[in-house]
N, C-alpha and C positions, 0 to 999 in steps of 0.2 A: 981494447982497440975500438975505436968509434966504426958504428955500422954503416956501411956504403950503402944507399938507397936509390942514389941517380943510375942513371944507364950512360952507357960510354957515347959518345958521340958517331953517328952512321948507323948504329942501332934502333931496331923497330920499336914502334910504338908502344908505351908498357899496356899491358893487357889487365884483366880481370885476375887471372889467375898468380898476376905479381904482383899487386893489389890486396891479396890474400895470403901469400907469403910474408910479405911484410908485415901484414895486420895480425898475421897467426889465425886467420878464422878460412873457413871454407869458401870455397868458388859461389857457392849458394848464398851465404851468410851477410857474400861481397854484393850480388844483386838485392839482396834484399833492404840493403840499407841504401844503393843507391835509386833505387827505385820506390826509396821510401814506404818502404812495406813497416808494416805495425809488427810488434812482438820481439822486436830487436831491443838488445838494453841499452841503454844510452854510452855507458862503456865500451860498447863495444861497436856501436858505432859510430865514436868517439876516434878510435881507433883505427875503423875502414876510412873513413872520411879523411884521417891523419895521412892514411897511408898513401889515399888518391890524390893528394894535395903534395905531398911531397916527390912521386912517380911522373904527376904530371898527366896522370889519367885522367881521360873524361869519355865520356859516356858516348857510344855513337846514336847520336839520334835517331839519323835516317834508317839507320836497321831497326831500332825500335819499332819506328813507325812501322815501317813494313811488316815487321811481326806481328804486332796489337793491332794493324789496319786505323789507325788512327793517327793523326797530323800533329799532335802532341803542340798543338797550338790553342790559345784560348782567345777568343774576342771582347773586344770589350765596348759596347757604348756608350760613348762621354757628351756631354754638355759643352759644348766648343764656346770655352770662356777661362780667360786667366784668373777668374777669382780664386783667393787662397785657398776657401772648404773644398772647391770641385777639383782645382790642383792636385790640393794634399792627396786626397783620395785615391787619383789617379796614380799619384808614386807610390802608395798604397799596396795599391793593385799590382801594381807593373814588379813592384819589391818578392811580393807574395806567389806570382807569377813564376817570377825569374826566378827565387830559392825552390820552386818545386819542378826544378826542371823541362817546364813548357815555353813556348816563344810568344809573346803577347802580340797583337793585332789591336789598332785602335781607329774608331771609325767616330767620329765629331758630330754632333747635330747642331744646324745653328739656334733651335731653338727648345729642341727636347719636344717637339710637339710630336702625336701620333704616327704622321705623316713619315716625320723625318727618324725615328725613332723603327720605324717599317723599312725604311729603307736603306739605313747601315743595319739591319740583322740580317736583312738577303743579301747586302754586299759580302757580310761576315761568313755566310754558311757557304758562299759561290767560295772564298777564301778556304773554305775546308774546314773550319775550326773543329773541336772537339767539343768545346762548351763556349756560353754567352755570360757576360755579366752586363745588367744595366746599371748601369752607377747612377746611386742619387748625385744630383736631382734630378728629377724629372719632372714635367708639368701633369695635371691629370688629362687624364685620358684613354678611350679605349683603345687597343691596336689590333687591327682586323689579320691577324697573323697568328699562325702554328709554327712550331720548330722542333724537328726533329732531333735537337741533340739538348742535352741540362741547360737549363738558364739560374743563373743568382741573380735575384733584384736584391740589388743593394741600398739599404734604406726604403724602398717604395713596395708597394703591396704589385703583385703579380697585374701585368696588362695586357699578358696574352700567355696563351698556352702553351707547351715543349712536351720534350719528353720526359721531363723531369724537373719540377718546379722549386726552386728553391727560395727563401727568402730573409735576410738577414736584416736587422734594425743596426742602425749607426747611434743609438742612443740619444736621440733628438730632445724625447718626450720628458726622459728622466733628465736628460740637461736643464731644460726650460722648466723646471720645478726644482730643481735643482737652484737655480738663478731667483728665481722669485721667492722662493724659499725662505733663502741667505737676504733678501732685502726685508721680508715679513718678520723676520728672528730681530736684526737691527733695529725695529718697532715702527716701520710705516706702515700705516693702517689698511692702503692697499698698493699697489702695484700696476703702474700702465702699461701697456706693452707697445712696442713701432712692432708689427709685422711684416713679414716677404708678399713678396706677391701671392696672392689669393689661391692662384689654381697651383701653386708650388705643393708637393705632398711635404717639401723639408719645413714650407711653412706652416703646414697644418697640423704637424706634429708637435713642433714648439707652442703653438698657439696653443696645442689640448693642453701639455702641459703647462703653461703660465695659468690657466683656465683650473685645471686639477687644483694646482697649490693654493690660489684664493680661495675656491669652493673648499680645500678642507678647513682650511680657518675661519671660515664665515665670513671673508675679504667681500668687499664692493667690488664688482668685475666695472672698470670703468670702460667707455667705448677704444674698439682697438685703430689704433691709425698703423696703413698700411703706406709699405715701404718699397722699393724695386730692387732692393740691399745694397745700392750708391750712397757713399756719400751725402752726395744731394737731396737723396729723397728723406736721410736722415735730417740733413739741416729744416727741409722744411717742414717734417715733422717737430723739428725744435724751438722754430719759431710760433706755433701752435700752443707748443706745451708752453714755456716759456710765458705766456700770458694767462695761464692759469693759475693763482696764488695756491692754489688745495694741491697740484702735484709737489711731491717730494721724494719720488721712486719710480723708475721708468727702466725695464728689461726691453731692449734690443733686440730682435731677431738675428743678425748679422753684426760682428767687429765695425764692420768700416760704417754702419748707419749710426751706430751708438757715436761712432768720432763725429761726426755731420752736426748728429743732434747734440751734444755737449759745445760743438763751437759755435750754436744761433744762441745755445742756452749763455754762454758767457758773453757771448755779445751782449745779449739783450739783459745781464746783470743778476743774472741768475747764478751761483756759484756753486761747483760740482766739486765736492761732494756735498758743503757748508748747507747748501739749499735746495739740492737736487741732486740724488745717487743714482748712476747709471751702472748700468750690467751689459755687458755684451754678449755673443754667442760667438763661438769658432776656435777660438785661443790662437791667432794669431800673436805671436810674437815679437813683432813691430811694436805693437803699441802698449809695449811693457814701456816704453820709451815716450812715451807723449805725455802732455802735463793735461789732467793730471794722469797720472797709469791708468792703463784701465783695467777693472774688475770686469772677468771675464769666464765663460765656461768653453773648457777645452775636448774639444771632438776627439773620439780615439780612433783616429784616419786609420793608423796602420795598425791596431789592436781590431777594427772592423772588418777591413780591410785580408786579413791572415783567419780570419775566421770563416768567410764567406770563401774564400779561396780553398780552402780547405777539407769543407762541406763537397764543392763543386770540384772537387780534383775526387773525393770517395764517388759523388755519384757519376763521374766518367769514367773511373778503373773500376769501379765495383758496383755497378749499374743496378745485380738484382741480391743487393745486402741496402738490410737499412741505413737511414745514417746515424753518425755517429750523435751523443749527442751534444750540444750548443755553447757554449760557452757566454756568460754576457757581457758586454763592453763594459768599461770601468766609467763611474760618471766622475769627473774631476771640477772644482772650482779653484777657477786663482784669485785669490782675494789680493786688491790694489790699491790705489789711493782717490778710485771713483766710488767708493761708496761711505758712508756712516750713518750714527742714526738720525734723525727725521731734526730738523731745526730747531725744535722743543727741547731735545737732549741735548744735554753735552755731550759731542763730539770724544772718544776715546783716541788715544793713540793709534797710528793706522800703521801697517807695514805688511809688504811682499809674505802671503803667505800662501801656500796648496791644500786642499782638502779634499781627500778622496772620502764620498760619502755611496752607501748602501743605495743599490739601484730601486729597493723592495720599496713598494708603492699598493696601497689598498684601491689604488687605480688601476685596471688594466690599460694598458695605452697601448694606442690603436694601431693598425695595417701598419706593417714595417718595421716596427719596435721590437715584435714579437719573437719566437721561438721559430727556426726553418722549419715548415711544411713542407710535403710530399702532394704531389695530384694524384 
C-alpha cells in the first residue's frame, strides 16, 4: 500500500516532529538539517529535506529570529548597473542567500565610490541585517566606517573594518593569466592588454595577471590602453591598435570591450582571428553568437558567490569558532573562433572548446584573490 504523507484538508500545519516521522530521524536530527548544521550525512539529510518538501513544512522564521535575536536577513552592496559580471554576481548572491535560509536586502550605489559605498551599509544595519556583503566591483578607496556585524568583500580587499572581516577573491588574477597564457602558448610573442577603469580593484587584478603571465615568459609588457568596459571605449581602443602592424594578440578586460575592439579592428582590415586574436573576460554567453565567437574566460559568479556566502553564514551563527577552510574558484577558458596563431603560422582548425586549467600560480595575486582573513 503506497504511504500517505499529505494531511487532510482543515488540518494544522505539519510540524517538525511529522517531518521526522516521515524521515525516520529525530526531532533533533530534523533541526539540524534544516538549520543547516554540519555533521548530518548527506543521506540523511537527503531524506529530512524529502520529507519537508513533500509535508509542505517550512521553517518559521520569525520565531527563529526571536530565538537567536537575530534578523536572519543579509545585506548586500551592489554597483547599480546592468552589466552582465555585476548582475551575474548579484543572482549569485541572492541564489546562495535564499538556499541558506536568510532574506536578502539590496542597497545600489550609483558609483561604488566611498561616499556611496558608507552610506548603503548604514542604511543596511538601520535594516537590521545580520551580515554585509560588498560585491565586487568596487572603486578604490577608503571608507571612513566600523560595523558591527561580519562583512564579506567580495572580490575587493577589505575598506573598512566590522566585526568580523572576511574576504573572498572571484578569481580575476588567475582568469587574466589564464587568457594571456592561451594567446602566449598559440605563439604570439607578446600580449596587449584594453584595461577597466583604473581605480576599479576588478581592473587591477586582471591587469596584475596579464602582467604575471608575460613576466613569466620573458613577454614585452607593451603599453596598457585603458577602457570604461563599453563597448565604445573598446572600439576606440581598436582603432589605435588596428594601426599597429606588430599587434597580433590583444586580452580584453571585459566581453563587451573586446566586441568594440574587434568591430574598428574589421573595419579598419584587420582580421580576427587571421591577423589579430582577441580574448575577452566574463563569459558572457551572448557572444558565443557573434562572428567571429569570441574566445573568452568565464567568471565563476555562482561557484564565488556560494563560497563567500558560506564563510559569512559560519561567521554569523558560529561568531567565536574559526572558519572553515576556503575553497578556490575554478579558473575556466572557452576557446572560440577569435583566437589562433600569430599570421606567420598557419592557422589550425578552430572549434568551440572549454578548459578547466589549475588555478596554482608561482605568483601570489594580490588583495582579493586570496584565502578569507579574520581581523
Amino acid at each position: 500500500m503506497a504511504r500517505v504523507v499529505g494531511r487532510s484538508v482543515g488540518s494544522s500545519a505539519p510540524r517538525s516532529a511529522d517531518v521526522a516521522r516521515v524521515a525516520g530521524v529525530s526531532r533533533k536530527t530534523v533541526s539540524r538539517v534544516l538549520n543547516n548544521e554540519p555533521y548530518v550525512s548527506d543521506e540523511v539529510r537527503r531524506r529530512v529535506l524529502e520529507a519537508a518538501e513533500e509535508l509542505g513544512y517550512r521553517l518559521n522564521h520569525a520565531a527563529r529570529a526571536l530565538a537567536s535575536g537575530r534578523n536572519r536577513s543579509i545585506g548586500v552592496v551592489a554597483l547599480g548597473t546592468a552589466g552582465y559580471g555585476t548582475a551575474s554576481l548579484l543572482v549569485g548572491i541572492e541564489k546562495a542567500v535564499r538556499d541558506s535560509g536568510y532574506a536578502l536586502r539590496v542597497v545600489n550605489t550609483a558609483d561604488g565610490d566611498p561616499e556611496g559605498i558608507a552610506g548603503a551599509v548604514m542604511s543596511l544595519r538601520e535594516q537590521g541585517v545580520d551580515g554585509i556583503v560588498v560585491s565586487e566591483p568596487i572603486v578604490e578607496g577608503e571608507v571612513s566606517l566600523k560595523v558591527d556585524v561580519p562583512v564579506l568583500f567580495l572580490g575587493a580587499p577589505p575598506a573598512f573594518t566590522s566585526a568580523r572581516t572576511l574576504t573572498v577573491g572571484v578569481g580575476a588574477y588567475a582568469l587574466a593569466r589564464a587568457a594571456t597564457d592561451h594567446l602566449l602558448d598559440l605563439g604570439h610573442t607578446t600580449v596587449h592588454h584594453l584595461a577597466g577603469p583604473g581605480r576599479w580593484y576588478a581592473s587591477k587584478d586582471r591587469l596584475a595577471g596579464w602582467r604575471s603571465a608575460l613576466a613569466a615568459r620573458g613577454a614585452h609588457e607593451p603599453p596598457v590602453i585603458e577602457g570604461d568596459w563599453s563597448p565604445a571605449s573598446g572600439y576606440a581602443a581598436g582603432v589605435e591598435l588596428a594601426a599597429d602592424s606588430s599587434v597580433t594578440a590583444v586580452f580584453a578586460a571585459g566581453d563587451d570591450m573586446a566586441i568594440g575592439l574587434i568591430h574598428a579592428l574589421r573595419e579598419a582590415g584587420r582580421r580576427v582571428p587571421e591577423d589579430i586574436s582577441v580574448v575577452g573576460f566574463d563569459g558572457n554567453p551572448v557572444f558565443a553568437h557573434v562572428t567571429p565567437p569570441l574566445t573568452t574566460v568565464r567568471q565563476p559568479f555562482d561557484a564565488a558567490a556560494r563560497e563567500g556566502i558560506r564563510l559569512l553564514m559560519h561567521a554569523i551563527e558560529e561568531p567565536e569558532t574559526d572558519l572553515p577552510p576556503a575553497s578556490e574558484p575554478p579558473v575556466e577558458l572557452v576557446v572560440r573562433g577569435s583566437t589562433a596563431p600569430p599570421p606567420t603560422r598557419k592557422a589550425p582548425a578552430r572549434g568551440r572548446r572549454t578548459a578547466s586549467r589549475s588555478r596554482g600560480s608561482a605568483h601570489a595575486p594580490p588583495a582579493g584573490d586570496g584565502p578569507p582573513t579574520t581581523d
